[in-house]
DSSP file (Angstrom, degrees, kcal/mol; ACC not computed):
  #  RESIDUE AA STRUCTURE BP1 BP2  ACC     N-H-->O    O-->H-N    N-H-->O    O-->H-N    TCO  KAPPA ALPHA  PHI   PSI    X-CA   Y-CA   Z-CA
    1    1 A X              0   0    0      0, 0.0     2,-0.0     0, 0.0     0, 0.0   0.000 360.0 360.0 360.0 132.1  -17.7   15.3   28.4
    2    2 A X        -     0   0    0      4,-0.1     2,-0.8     1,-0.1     3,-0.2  -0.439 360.0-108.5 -78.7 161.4  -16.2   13.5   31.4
    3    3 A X  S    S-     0   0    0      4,-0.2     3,-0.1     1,-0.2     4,-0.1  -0.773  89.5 -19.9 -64.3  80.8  -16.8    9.9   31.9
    4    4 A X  S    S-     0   0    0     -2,-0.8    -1,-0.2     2,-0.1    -2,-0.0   0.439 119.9 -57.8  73.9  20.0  -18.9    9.2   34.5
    5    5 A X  S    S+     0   0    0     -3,-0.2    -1,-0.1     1,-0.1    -3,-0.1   0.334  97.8 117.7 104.8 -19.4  -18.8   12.4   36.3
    6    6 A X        -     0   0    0     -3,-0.1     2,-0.1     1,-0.1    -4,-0.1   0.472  55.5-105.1 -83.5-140.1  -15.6   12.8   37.1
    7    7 A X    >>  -     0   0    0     -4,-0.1     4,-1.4    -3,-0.0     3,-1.2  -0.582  46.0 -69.8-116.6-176.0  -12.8   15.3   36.3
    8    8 A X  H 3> S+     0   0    0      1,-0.3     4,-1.6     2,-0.2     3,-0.5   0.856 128.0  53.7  -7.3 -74.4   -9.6   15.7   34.2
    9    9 A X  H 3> S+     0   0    0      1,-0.2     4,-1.7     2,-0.2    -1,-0.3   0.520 109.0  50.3 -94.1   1.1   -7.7   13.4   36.0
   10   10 A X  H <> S+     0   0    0     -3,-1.2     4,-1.2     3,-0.2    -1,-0.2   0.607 107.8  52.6 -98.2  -0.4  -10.5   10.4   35.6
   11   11 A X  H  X S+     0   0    0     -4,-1.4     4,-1.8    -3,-0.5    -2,-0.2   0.740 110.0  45.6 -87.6 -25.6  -10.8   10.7   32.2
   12   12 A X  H  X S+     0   0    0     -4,-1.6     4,-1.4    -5,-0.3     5,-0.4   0.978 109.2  54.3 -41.3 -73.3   -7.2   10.5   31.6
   13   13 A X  H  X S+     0   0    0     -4,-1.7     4,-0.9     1,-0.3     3,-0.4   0.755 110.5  48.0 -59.1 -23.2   -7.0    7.7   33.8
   14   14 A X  H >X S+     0   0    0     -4,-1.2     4,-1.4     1,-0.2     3,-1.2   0.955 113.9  49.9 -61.4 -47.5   -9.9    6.0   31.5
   15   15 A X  H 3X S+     0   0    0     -4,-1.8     4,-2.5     1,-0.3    -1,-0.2   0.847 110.7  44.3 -50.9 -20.9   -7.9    6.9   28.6
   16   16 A X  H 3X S+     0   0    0     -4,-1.4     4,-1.5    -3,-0.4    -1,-0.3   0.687 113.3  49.8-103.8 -41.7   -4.9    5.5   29.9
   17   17 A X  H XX S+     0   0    0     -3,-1.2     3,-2.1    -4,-0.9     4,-1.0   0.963 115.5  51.1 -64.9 -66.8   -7.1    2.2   31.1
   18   18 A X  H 3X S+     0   0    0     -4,-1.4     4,-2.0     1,-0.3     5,-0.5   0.600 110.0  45.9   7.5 -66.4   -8.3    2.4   27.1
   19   19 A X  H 3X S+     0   0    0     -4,-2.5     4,-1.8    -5,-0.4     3,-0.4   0.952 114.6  48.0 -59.0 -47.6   -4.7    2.7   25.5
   20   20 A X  H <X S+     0   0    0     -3,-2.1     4,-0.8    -4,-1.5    -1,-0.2   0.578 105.3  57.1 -87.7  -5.6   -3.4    0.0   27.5
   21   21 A X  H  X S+     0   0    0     -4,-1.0     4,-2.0     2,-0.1    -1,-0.3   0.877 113.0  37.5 -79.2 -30.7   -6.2   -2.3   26.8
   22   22 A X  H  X>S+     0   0    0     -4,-2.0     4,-2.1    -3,-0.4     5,-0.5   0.744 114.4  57.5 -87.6 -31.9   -5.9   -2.3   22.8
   23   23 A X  H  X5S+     0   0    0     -4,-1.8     4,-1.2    -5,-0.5    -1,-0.2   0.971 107.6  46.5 -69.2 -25.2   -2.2   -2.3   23.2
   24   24 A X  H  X5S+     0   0    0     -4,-0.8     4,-3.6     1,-0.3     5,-0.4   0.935 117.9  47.3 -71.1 -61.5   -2.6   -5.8   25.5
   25   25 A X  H  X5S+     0   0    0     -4,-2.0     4,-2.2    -5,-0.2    -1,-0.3   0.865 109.6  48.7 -55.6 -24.9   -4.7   -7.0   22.8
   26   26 A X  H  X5S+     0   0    0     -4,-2.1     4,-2.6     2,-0.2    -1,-0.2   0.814 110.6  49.7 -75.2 -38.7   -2.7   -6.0   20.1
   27   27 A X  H  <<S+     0   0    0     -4,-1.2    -1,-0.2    -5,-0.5    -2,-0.2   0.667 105.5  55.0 -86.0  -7.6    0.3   -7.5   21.4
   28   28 A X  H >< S+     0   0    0     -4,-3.6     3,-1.4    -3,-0.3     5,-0.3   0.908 113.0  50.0 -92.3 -36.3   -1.3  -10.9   22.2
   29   29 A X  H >< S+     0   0    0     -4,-2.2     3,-1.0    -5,-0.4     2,-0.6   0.798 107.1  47.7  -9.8 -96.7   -2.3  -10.8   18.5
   30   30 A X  T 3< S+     0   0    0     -4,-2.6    -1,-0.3     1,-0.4    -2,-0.2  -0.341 109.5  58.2 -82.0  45.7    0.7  -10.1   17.1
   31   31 A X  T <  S+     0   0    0     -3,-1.4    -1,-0.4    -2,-0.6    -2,-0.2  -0.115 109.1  43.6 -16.1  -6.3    2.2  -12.8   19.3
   32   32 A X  S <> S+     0   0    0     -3,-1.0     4,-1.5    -4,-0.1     3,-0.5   0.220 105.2  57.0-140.8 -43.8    0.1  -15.2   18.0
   33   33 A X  H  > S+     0   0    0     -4,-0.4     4,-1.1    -5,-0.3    -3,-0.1   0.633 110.0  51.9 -68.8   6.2    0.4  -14.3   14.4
   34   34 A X  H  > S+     0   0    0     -5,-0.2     4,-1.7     2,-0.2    -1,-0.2   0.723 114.8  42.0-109.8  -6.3    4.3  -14.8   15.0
   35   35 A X  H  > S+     0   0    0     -3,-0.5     4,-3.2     2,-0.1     5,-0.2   0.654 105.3  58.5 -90.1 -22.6    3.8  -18.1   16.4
   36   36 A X  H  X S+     0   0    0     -4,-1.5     4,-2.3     2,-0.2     3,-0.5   0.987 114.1  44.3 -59.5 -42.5    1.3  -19.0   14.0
   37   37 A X  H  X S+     0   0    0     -4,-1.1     4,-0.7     1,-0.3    -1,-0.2   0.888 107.7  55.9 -52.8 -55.7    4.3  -18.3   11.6
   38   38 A X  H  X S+     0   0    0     -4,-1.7     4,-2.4     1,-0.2    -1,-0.3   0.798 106.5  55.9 -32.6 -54.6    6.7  -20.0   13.5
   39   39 A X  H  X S+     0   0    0     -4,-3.2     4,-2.7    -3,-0.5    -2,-0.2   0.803 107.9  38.4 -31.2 -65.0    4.6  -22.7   13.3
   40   40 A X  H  X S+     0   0    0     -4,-2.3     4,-0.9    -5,-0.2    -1,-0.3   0.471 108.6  61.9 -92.1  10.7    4.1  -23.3    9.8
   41   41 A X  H >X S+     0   0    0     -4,-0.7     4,-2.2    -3,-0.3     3,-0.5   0.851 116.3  40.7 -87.6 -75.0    8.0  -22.4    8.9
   42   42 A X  H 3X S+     0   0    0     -4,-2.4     4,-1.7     1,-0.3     5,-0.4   0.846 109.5  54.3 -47.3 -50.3    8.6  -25.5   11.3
   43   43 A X  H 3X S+     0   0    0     -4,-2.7     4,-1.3     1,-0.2    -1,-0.3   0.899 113.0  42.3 -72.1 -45.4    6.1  -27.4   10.1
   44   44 A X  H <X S+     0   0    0     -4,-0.9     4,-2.4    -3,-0.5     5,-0.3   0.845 115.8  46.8 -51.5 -38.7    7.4  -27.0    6.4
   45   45 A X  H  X S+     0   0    0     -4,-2.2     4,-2.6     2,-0.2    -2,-0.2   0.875 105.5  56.8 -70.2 -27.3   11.4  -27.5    7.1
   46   46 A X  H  X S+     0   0    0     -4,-1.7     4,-3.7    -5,-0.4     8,-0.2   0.858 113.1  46.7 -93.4 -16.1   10.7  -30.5    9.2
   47   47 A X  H  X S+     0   0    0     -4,-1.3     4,-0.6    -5,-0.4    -2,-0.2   0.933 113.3  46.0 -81.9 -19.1    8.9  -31.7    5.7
   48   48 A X  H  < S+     0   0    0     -4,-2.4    -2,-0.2     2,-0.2    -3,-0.2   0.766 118.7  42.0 -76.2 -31.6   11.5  -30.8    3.6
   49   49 A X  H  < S+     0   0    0     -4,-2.6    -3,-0.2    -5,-0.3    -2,-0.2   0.751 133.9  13.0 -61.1 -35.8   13.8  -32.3    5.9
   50   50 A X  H >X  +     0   0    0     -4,-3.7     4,-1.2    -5,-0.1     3,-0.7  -0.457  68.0 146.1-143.1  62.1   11.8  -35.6    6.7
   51   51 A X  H 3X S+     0   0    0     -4,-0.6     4,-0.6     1,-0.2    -4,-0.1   0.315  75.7  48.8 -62.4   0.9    9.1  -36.0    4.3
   52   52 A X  H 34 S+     0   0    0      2,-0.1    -1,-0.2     3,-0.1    -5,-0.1   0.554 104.9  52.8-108.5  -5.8    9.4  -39.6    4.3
   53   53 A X  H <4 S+     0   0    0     -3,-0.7    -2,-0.2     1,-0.1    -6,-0.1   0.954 113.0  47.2 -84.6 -38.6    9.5  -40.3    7.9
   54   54 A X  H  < S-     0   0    0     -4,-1.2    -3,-0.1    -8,-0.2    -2,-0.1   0.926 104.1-137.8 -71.6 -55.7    6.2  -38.2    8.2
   55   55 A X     <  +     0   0    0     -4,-0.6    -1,-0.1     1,-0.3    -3,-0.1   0.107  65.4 111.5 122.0 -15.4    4.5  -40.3    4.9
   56   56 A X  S    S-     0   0    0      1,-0.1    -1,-0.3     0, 0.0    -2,-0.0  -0.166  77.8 -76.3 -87.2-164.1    3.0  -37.2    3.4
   57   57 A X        -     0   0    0      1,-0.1     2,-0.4    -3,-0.1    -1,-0.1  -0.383  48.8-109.5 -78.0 167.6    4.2  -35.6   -0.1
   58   58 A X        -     0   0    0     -3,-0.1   -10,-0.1     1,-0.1    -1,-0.1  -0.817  16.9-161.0-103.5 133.5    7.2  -33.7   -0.3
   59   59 A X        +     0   0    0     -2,-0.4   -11,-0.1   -15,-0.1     2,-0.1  -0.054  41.1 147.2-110.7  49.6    7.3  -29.9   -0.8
   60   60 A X        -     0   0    0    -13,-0.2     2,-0.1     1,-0.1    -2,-0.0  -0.360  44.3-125.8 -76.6 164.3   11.0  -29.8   -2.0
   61   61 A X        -     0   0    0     -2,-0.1     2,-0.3     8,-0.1    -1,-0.1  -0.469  20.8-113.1 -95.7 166.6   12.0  -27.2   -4.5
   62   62 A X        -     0   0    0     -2,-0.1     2,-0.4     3,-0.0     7,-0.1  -0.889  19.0-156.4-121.5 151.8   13.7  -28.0   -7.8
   63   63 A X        -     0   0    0     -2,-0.3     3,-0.5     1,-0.1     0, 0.0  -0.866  19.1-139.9-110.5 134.4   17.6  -26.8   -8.4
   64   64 A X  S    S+     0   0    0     -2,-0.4    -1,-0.1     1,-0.2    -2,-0.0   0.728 106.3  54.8 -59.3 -19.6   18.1  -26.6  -12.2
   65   65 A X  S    S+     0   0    0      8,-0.1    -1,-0.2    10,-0.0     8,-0.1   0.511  86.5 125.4 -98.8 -29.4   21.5  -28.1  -11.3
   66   66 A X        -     0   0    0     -3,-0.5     6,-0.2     6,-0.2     3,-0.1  -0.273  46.4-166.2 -82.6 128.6   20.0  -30.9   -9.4
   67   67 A X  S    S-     0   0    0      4,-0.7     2,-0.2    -2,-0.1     5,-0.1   0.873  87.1 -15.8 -66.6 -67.7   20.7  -34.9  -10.0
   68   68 A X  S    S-     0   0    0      3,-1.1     3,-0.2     0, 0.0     5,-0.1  -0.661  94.3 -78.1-142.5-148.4   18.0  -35.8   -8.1
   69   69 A X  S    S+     0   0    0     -2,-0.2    -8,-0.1     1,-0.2     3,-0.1   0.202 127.1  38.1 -95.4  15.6   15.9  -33.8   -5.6
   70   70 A X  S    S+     0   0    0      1,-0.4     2,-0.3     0, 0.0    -1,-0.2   0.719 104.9  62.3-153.2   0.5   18.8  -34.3   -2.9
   71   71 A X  S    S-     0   0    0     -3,-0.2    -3,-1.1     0, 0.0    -4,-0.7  -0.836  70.5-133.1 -99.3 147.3   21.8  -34.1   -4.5
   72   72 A X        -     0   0    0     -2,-0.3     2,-0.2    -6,-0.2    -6,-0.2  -0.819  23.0-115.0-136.9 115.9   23.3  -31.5   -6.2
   73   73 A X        -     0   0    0     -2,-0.5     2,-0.9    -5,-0.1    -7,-0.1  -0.404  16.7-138.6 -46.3 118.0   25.1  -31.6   -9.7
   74   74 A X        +     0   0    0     -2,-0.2    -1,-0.1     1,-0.1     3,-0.1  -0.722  25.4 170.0 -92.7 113.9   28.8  -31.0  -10.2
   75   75 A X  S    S+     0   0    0     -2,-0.9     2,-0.2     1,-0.2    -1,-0.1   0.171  76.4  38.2-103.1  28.1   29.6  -28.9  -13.3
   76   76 A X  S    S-     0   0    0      4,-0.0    -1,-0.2     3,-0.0     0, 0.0  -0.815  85.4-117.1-171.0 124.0   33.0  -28.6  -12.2
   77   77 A X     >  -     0   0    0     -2,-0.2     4,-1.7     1,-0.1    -2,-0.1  -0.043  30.9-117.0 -64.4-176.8   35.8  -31.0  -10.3
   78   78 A X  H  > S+     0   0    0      1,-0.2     4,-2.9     2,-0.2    -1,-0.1   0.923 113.6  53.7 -82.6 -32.0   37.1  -30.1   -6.9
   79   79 A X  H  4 S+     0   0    0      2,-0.2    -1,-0.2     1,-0.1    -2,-0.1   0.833 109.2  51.2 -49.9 -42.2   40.8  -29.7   -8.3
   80   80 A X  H >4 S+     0   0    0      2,-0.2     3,-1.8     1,-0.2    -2,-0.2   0.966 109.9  47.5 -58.2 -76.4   39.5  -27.3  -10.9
   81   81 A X  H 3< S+     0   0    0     -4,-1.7    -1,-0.2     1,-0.2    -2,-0.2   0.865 126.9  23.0 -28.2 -75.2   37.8  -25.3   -8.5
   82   82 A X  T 3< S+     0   0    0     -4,-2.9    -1,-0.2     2,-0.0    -2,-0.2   0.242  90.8 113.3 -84.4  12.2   40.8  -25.0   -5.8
   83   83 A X    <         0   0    0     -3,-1.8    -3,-0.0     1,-0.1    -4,-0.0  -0.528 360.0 360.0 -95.3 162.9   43.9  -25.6   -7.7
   84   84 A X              0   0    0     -2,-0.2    -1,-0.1    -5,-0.0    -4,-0.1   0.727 360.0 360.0 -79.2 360.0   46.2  -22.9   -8.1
């Protein structure tokens, strides 16, 4: 059934308005969920990076290897490692 009256070629061109209207929306979504992401990826590194300047807790991970939550254990000297 045409769209308002018209022929073939204006029901294309509706289809055509159609496609490119969900596709605008779609893309400003998912353009906004990748900023949203962005977002909160930043917003966690800059707390793992400077949780104390900011004042809130810290959401560092724990290393089984680990001294304290910012140093790193050595279970092996450096000579060991690189001597021939």
């Amino acid at each position: 059934m045409p769209a308002g009256g018209g022929g073939v070629i204006t029901d294309v061109l509706v289809s055509i308005g159609r496609i490119s209207e969900y596709m605008f929306e779609g893309h400003w979504y998912t353009g906004g969920q990748i900023f949203d992401a962005l977002a909160k990826g930043t917003l966690r590194l800059n707390q793992n990076l400077y949780g104390g300047l900011t004042g809130g807790g810290s959401v560092r991970g724990s290393s089984p290897f680990a001294q304290s939550s910012s140093t790193a254990a050595r279970d092996k000297e450096i000579e060991a490692r690189f001597g021939k």
